[in-house]
C-alpha positions as CSV (number, residue, x, y, z in Angstrom):
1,X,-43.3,-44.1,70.0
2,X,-45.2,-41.3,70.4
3,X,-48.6,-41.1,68.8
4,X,-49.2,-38.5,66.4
5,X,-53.1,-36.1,66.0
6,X,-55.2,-37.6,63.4
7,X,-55.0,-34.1,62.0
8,X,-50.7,-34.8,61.6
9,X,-51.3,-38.6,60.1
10,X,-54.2,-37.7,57.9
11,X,-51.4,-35.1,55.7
12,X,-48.8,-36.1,53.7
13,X,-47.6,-32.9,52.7
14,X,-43.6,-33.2,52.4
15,X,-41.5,-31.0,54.5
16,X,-38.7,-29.6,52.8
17,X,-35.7,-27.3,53.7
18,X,-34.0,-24.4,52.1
19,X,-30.5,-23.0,53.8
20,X,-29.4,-19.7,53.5
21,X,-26.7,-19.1,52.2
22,X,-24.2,-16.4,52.6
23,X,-25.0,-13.2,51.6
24,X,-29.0,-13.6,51.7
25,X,-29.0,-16.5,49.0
26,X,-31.1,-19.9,49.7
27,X,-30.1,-23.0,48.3
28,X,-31.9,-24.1,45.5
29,X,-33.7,-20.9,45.2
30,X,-32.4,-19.2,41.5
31,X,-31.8,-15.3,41.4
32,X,-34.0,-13.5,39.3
33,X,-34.4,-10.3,37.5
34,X,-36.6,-8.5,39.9
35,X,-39.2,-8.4,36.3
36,X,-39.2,-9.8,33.2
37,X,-38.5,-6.6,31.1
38,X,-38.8,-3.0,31.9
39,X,-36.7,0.0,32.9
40,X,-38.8,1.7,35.8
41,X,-36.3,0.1,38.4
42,X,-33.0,0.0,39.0
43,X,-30.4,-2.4,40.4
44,X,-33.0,-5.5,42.3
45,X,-33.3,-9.0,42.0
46,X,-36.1,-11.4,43.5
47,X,-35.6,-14.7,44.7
48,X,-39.0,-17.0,45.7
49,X,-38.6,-19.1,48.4
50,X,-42.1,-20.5,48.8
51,X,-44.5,-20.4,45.6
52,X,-47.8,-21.7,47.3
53,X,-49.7,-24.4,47.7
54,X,-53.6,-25.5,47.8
55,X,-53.5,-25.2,51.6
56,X,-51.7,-21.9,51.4
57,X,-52.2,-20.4,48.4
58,X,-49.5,-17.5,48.7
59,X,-46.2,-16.6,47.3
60,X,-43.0,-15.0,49.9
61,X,-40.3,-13.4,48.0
62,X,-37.4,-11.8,49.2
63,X,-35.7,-9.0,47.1
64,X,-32.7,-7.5,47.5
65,X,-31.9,-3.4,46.1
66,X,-28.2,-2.8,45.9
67,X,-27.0,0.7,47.3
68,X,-29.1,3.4,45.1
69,X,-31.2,1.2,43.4
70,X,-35.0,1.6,43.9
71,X,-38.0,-0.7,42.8
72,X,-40.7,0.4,40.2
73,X,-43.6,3.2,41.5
74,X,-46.3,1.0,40.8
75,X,-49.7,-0.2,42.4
76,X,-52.2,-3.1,42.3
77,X,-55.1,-4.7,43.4
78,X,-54.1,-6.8,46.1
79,X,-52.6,-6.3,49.3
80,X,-48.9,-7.2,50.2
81,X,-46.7,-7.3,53.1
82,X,-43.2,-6.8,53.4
83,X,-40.5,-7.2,56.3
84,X,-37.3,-5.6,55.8
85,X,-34.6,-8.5,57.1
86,X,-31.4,-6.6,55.4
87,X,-30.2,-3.0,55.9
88,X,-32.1,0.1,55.9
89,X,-33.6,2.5,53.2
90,X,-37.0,4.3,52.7
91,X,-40.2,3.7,51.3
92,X,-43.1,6.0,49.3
93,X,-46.5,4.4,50.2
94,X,-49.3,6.6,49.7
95,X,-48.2,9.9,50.6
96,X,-45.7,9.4,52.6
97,X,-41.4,8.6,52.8
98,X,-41.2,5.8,56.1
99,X,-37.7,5.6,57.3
100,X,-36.6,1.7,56.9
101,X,-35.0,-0.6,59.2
102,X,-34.6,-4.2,59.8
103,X,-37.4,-5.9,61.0
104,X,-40.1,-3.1,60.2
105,X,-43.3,-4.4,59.0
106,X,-44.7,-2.4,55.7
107,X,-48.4,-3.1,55.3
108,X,-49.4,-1.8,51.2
109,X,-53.1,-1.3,51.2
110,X,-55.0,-2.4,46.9
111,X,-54.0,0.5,44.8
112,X,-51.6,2.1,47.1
113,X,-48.4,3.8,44.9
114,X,-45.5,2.5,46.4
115,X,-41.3,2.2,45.9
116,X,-38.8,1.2,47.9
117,X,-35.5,2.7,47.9
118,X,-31.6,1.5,48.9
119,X,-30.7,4.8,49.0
120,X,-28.8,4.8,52.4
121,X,-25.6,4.0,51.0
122,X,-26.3,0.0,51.7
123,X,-28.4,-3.2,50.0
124,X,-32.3,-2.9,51.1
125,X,-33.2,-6.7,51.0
126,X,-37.2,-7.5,52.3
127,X,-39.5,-10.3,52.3
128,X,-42.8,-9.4,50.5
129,X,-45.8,-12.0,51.1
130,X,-48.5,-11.7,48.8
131,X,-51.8,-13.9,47.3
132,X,-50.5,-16.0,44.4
133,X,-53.3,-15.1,42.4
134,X,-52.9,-11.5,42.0
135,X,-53.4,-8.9,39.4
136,X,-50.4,-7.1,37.6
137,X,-48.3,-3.9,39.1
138,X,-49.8,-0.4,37.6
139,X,-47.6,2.2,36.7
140,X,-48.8,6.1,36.7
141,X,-49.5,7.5,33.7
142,X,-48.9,11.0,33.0
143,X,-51.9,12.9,35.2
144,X,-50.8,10.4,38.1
145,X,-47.2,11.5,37.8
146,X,-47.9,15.1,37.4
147,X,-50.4,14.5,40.7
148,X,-47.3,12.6,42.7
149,X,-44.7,15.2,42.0
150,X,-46.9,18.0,42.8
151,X,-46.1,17.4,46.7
152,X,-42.3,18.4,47.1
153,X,-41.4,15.4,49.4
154,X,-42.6,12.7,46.7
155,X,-41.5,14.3,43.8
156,X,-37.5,14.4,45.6
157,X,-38.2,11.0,46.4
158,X,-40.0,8.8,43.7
159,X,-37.6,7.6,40.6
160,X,-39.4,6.3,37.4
């Protein structure tokens, strides 16, 4: 038998697994509504595949946008990380539209304005990692909106 770090025996966390299935489904993971309620998004769904724990106290989703659906332009307080792992798209974040592809890396900055878009004629599906304490998205209000569509390539590109 090999002996195990006093670090390894001192835990007793329980290791679990979660297979995906076809068509970027886990097992045991339910398909959701992307939110609760809401029409400032179109055509995603969110599935959580780890929803923390004392040790790591974070949440990783994965959502899926069918073809030319888009999330919600919104922003928060905390930061969040996403890596696309299904078909391309594009992405507003801050002032700019980032060309999507699998495996990019999408670090959103607190209070960033942000949407992702499937608008490439295939599903968009990402893993987004974030605290799991966090505040609630922000949508623009009027002035915000007005300020957003002022520059041509965000107003063509942000949906609401």
């Amino acid at each position: 038998m090999i002996p195990q770090p006093p670090a390894i025996r001192r835990h007793t966390t329980m290791t679990t697994l979660s297979r995906k299935l076809d068509d970027f489904r886990w097992e045991d993971v339910p398909l959701l509504a992307y939110k609760q309620e809401g029409n400032t998004f179109r055509d995603i769904t969110r599935q959580t595949l780890f929803d923390g724990e004392p040790t790591l106290p974070c949440q990783w989703r994965y959502f899926e946008i069918s073809p030319d659906g888009h999330s919600s332009l919104e922003r928060h307080e905390h930061l969040h990380v996403v890596m696309i792992i299904r078909g391309r798209g594009q992405a507003f974040v801050a002032n700019r539209i980032l060309d999507l592809n699998t495996f990019d890396i999408v670090r959103i900055g607190p209070l960033t304005w942000h949407q992702f878009r499937a608008n490439l004629g295939q599903p968009l599906g990402f893993l987004c990692l974030v605290n799991i304490q966090r505040d609630r998205p922000q949508l623009p209000d009027a002035t915000t909106l007005a300020q957003l569509r002022a520059i041509p390539l965000v107003a063509d590109f942000i949906r609401v």
